[in-house]
TORKOLZA-746677 format. One record per residue (C-alpha): y, x negated, z negated; residue number from 1. Coordinates in nm, 4 decimals, always signed. Last residue first. Example, Ala and Ser with C-alpha at 12.3 -4.5 7.8 and 13.67 -1.06 7.14 Angstrom:
BEGIN
<r><Y>-0.1060</Y><X>-1.3670</X><Z>-0.7140</Z><k>2</k></r>
<r><Y>-0.4500</Y><X>-1.2300</X><Z>-0.7800</Z><k>1</k></r>
// end
This chain:
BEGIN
<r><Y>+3.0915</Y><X>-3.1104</X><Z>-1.9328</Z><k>188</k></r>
<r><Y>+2.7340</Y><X>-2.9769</X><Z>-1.9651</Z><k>187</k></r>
<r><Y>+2.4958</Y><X>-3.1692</X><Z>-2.2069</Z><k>186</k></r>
<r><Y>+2.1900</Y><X>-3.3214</X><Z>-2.1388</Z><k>185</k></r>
<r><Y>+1.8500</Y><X>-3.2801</X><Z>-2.1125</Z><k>184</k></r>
<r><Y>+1.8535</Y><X>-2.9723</X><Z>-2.0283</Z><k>183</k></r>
<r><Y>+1.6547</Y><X>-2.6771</X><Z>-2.1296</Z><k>182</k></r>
<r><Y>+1.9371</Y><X>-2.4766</X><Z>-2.2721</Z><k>181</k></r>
<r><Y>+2.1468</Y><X>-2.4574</X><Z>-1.9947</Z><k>180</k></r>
<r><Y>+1.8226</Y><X>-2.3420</X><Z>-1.7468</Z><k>179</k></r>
<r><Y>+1.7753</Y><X>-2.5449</X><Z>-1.4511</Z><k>178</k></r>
<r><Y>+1.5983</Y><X>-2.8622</X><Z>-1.5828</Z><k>177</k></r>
<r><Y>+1.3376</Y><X>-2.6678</X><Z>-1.7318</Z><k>176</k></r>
<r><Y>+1.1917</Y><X>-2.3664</X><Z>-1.5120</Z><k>175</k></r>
<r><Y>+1.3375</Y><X>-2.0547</X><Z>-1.6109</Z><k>174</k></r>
<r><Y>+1.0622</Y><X>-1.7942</X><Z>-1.6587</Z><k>173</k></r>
<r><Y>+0.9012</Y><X>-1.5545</X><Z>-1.3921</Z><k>172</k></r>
<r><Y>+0.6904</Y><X>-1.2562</X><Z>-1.3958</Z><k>171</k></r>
<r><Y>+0.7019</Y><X>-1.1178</X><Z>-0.9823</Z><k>170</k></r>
<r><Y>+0.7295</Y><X>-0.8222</X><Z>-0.8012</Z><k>169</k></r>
<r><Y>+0.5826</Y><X>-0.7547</X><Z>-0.4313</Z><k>168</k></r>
<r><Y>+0.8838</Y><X>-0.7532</X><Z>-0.1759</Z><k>167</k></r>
<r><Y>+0.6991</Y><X>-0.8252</X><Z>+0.1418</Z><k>166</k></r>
<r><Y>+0.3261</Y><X>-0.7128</X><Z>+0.2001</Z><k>165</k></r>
<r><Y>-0.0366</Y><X>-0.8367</X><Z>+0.1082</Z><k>164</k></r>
<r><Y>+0.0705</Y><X>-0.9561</X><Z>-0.2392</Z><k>163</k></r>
<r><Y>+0.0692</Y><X>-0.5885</X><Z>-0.3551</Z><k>162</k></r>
<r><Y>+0.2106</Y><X>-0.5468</X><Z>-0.7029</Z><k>161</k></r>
<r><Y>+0.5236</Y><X>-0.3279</X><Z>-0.6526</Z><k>160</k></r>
<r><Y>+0.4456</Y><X>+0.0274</X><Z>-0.6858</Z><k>159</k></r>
<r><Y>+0.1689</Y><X>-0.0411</X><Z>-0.9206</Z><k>158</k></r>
<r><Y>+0.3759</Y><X>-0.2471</X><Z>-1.1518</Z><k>157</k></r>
<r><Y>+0.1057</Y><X>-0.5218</X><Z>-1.3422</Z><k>156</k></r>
<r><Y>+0.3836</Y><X>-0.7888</X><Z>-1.1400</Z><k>155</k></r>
<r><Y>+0.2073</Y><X>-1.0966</X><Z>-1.0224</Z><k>154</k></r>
<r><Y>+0.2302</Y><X>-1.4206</X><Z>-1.2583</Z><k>153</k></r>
<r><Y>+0.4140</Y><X>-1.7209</X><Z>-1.3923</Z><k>152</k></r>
<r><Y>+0.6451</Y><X>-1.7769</X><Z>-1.1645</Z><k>151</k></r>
<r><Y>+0.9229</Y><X>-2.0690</X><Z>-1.2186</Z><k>150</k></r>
<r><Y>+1.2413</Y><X>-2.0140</X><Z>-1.2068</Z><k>149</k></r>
<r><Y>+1.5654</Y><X>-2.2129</X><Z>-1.1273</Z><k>148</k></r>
<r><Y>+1.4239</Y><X>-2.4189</X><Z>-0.8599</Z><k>147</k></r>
<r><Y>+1.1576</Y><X>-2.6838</X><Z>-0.8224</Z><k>146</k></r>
<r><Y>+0.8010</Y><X>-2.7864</X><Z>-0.7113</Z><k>145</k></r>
<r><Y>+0.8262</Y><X>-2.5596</X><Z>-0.3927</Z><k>144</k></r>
<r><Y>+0.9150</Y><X>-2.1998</X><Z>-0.2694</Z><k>143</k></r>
<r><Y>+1.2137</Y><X>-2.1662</X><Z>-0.1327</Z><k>142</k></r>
<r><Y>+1.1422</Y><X>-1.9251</X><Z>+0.1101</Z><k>141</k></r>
<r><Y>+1.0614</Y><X>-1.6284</X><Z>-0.1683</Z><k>140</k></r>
<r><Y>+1.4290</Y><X>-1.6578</X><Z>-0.2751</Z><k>139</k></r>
<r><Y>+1.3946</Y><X>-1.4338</X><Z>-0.5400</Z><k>138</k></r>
<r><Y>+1.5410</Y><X>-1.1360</X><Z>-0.5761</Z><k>137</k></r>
<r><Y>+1.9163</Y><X>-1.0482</X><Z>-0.6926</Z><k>136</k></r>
<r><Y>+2.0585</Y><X>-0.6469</X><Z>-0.6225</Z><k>135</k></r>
<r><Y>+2.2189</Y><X>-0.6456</X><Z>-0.9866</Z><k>134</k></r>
<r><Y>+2.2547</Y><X>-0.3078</X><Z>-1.1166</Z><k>133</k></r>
<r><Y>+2.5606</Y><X>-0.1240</X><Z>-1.2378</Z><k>132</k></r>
<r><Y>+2.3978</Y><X>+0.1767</X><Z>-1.1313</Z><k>131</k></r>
<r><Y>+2.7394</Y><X>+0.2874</X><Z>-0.9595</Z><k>130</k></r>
<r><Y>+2.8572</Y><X>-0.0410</X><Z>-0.9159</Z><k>129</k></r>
<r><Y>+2.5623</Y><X>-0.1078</X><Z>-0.7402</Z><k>128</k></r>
<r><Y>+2.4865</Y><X>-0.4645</X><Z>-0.6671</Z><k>127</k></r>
<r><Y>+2.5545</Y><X>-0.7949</X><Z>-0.5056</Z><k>126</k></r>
<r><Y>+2.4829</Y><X>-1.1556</X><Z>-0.5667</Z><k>125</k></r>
<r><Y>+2.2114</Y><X>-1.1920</X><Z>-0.3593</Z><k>124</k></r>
<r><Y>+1.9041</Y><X>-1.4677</X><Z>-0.3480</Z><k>123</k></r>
<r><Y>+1.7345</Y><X>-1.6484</X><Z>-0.6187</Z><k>122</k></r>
<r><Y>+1.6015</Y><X>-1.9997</X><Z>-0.6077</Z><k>121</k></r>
<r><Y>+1.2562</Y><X>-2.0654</X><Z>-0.6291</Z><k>120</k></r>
<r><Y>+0.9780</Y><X>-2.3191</X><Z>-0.8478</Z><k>119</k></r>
<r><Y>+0.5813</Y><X>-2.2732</X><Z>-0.8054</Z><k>118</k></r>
<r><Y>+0.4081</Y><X>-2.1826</X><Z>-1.1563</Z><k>117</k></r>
<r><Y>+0.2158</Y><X>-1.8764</X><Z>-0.9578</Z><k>116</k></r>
<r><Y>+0.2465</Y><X>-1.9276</X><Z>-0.5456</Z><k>115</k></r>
<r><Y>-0.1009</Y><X>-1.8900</X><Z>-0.4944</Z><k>114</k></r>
<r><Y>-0.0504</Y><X>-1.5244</X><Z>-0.6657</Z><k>113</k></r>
<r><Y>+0.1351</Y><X>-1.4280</X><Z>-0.3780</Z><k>112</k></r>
<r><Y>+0.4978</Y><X>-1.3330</X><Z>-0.2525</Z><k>111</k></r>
<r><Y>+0.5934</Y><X>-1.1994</X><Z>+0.0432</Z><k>110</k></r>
<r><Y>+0.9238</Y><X>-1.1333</X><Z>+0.1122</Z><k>109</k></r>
<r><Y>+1.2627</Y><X>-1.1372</X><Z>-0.1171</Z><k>108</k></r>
<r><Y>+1.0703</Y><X>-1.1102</X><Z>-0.3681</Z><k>107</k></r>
<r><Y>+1.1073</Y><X>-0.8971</X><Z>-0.6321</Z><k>106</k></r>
<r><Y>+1.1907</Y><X>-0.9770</X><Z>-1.0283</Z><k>105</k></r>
<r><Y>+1.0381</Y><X>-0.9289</X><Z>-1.3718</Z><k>104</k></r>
<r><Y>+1.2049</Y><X>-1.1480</X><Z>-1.6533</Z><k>103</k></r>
<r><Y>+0.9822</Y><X>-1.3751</X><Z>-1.9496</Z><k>102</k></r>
<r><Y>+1.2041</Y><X>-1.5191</X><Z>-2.1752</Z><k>101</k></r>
<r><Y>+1.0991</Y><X>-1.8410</X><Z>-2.3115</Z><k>100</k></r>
<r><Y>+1.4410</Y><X>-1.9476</X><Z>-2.1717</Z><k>99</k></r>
<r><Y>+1.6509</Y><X>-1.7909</X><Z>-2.4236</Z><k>98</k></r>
<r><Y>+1.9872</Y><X>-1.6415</X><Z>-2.2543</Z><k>97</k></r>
<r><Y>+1.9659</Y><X>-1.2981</X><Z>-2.1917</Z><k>96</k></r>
<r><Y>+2.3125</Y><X>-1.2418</X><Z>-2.2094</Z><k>95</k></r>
<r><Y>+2.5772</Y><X>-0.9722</X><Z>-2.3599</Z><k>94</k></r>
<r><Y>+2.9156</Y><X>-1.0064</X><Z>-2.1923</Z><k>93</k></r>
<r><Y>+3.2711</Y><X>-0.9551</X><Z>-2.4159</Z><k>92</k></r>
<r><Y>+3.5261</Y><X>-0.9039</X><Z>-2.2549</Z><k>91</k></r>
<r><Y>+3.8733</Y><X>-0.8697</X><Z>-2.4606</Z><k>90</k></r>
<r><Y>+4.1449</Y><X>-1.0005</X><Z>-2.2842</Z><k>89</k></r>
<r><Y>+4.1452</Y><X>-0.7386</X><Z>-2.0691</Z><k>88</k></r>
<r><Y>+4.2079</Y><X>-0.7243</X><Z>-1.6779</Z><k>87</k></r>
<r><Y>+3.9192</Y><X>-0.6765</X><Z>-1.5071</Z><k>86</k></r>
<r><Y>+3.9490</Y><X>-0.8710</X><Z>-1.2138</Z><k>85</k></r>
<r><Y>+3.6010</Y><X>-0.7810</X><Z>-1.1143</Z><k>84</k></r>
<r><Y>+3.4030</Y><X>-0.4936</X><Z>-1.2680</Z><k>83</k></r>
<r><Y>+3.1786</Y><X>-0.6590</X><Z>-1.5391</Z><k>82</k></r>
<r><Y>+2.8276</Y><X>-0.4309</X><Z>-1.4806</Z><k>81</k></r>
<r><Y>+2.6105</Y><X>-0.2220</X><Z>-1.6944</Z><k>80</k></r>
<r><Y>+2.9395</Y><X>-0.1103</X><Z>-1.8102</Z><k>79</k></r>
<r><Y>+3.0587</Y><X>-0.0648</X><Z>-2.2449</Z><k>78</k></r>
<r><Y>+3.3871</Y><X>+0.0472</X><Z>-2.2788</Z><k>77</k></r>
<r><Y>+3.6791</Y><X>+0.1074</X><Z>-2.6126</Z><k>76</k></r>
<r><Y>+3.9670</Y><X>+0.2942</X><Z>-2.4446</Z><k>75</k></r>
<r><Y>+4.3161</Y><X>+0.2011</X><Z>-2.3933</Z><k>74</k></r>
<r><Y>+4.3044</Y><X>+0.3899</X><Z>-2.0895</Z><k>73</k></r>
<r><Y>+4.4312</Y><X>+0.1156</X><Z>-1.8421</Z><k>72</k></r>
<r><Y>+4.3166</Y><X>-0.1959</X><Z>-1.9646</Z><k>71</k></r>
<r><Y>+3.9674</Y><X>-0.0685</X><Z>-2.0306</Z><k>70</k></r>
<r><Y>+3.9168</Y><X>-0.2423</X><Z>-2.3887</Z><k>69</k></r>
<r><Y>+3.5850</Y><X>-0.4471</X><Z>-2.3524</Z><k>68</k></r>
<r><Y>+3.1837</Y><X>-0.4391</X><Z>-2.3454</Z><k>67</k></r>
<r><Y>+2.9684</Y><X>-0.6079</X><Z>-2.1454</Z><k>66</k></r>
<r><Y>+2.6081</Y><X>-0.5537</X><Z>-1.9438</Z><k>65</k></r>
<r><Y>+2.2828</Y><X>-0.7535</X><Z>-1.9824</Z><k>64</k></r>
<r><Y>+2.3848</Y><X>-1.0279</X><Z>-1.7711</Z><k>63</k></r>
<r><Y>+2.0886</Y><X>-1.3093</X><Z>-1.7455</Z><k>62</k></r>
<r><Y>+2.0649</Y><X>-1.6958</X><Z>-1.8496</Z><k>61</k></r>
<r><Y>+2.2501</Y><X>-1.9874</X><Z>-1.8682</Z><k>60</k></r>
<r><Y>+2.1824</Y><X>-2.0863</X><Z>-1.5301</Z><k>59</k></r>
<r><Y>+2.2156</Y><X>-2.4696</X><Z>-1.3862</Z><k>58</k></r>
<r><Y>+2.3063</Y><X>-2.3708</X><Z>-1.0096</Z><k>57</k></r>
<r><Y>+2.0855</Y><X>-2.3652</X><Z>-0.7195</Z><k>56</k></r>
<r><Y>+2.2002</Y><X>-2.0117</X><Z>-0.5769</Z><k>55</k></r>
<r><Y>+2.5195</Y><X>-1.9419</X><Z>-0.7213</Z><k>54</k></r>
<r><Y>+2.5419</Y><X>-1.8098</X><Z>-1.0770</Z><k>53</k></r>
<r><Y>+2.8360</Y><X>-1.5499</X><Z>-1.2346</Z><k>52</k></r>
<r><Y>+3.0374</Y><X>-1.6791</X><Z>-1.4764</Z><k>51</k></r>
<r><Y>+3.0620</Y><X>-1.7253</X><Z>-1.8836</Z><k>50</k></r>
<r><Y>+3.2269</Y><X>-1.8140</X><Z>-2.1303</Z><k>49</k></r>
<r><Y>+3.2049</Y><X>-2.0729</X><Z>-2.3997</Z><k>48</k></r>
<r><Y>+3.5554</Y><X>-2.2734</X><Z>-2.3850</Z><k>47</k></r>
<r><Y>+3.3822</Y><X>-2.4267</X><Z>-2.0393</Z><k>46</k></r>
<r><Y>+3.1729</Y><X>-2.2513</X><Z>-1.8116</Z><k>45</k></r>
<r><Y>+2.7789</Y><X>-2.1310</X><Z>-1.8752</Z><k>44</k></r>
<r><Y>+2.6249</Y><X>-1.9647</X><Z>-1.5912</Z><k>43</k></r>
<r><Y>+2.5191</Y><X>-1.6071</X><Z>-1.5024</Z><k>42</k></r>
<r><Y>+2.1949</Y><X>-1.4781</X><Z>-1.3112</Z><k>41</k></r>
<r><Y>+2.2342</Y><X>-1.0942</X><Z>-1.2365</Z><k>40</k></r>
<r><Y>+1.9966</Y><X>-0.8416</X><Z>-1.4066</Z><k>39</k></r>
<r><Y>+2.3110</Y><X>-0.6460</X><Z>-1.5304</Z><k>38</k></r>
<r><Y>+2.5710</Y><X>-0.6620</X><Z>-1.2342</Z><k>37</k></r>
<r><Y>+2.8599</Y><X>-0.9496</X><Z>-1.2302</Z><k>36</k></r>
<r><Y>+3.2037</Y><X>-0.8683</X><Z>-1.0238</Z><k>35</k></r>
<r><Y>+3.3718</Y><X>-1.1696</X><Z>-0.9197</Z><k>34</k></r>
<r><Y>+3.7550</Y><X>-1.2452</X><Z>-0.9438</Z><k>33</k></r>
<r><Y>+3.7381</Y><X>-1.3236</X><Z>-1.3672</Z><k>32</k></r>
<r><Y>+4.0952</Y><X>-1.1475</X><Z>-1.4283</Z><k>31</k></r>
<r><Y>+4.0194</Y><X>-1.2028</X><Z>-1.8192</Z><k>30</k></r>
<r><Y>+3.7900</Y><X>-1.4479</X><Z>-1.8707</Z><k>29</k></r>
<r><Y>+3.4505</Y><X>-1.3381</X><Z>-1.9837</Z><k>28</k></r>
<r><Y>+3.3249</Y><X>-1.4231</X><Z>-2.3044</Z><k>27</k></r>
<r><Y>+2.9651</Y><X>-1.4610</X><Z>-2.4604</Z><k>26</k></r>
<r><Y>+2.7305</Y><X>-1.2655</X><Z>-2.6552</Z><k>25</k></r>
<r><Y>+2.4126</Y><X>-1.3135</X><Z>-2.7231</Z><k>24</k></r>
<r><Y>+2.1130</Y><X>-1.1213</X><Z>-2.5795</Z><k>23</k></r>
<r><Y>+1.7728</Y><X>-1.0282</X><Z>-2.7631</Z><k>22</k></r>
<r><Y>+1.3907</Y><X>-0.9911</X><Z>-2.6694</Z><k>21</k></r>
<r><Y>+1.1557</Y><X>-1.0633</X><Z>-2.9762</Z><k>20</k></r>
<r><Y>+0.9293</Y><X>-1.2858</X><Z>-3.0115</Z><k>19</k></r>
<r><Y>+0.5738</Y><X>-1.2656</X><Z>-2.8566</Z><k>18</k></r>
<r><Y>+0.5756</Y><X>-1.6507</X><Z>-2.7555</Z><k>17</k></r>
<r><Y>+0.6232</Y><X>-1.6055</X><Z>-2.3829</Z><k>16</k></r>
<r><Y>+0.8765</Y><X>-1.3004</X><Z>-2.4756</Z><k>15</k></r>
<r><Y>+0.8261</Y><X>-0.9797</X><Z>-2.2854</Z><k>14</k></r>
<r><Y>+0.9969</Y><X>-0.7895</X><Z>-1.9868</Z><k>13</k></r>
<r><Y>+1.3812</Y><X>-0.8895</X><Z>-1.9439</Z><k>12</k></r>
<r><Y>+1.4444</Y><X>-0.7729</X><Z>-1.5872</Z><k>11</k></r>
<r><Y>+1.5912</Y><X>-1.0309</X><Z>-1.2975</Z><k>10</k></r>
<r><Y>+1.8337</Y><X>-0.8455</X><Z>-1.0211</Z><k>9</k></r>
<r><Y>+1.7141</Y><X>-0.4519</X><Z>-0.9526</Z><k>8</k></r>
<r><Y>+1.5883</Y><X>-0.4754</X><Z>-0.5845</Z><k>7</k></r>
<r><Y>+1.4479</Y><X>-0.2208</X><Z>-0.4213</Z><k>6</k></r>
<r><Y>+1.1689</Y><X>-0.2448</X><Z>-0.1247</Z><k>5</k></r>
<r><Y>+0.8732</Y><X>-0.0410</X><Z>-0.2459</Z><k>4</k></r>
<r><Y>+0.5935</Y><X>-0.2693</X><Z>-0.1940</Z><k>3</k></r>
<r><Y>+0.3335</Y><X>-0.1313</X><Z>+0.1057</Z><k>2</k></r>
<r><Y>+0.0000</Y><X>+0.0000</X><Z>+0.0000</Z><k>1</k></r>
// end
């Protein structure tokens, strides 16, 4: 049966050591140009904040959704997504940011259980701004000994489990090196 092709960024699903799942919080700069869904990869920037990811970069971890003043009600807000350019000095973004987190995410095509503990990239930085979720998958093509995440295993969903078509899901983890908190250094 063919994978249902929809894209929903990188879901927490479990912890590798049976901990429990939580986010931290982190800033957004106010006026921040680029809009950030939940399930979208997000680095680590200077003073503690935070930005969206590019493919390839050193991720902190995943957006789980923020919380500020809207700047033109006055009102206290929570949004699956940081609308860009917000204007509040207030923004506050909840992260996924341990790395023995374990996320579900689709391929971009076909992925297989031969590729299990392979690296990739992600792809996309859209999303819905009326879901508020991320449209990221991974970069199926970059498959190879490195990248941000590693998989660990073929999605249990029923709807998106078969390895015989594009856009099966995946369980991945960030692979060390490209995860802020598995480096060996520091980031200046």
């Amino acid at each position: 049966m063919a994978n249902k092709d929809a894209a929903f960024g990188f879901r927490p699903v479990r912890h590798l050591s049976g901990g429990l799942i939580r986010t931290n919080e982190y800033a957004i700069a106010a006026n921040y140009g680029t809009a950030i869904y939940q399930g979208q990869c997000v680095i680590a920037v200077t003073a503690g904040g935070i930005e969206a990811a590019g493919a390839g970069n050193v991720i902190l971890g995943v957006f789980g959704g923020c919380f500020y003043t809207d700047p033109t009600t006055g009102k206290p807000t929570f949004s699956n997504h940081y609308p860009a350019s917000t204007n509040a000095s207030d923004i506050v973004a909840q992260v996924y940011d341990d790395p023995r987190i374990v996320f579900e995410v689709q391929h971009d095509g076909t992925g297989t259980a031969a590729m299990n503990f392979g690296g990739f990239d992600f792809v996309g930085t859209g999303g819905s701004t009326l879901s508020g979720r991320s449209s990221q998958e991974l970069d199926t093509s970059t498959v190879t000994t490195s990248g941000q995440f590693k998989q660990i295993g073929i999605s249990k969903d029923p709807n998106n489990s078969d390895t015989g078509s594009a856009n099966c899901n995946a369980y991945v983890v960030p692979n060390t090196g490209e995860h802020s908190y598995l480096l060996t250094t520091a980031l200046a």
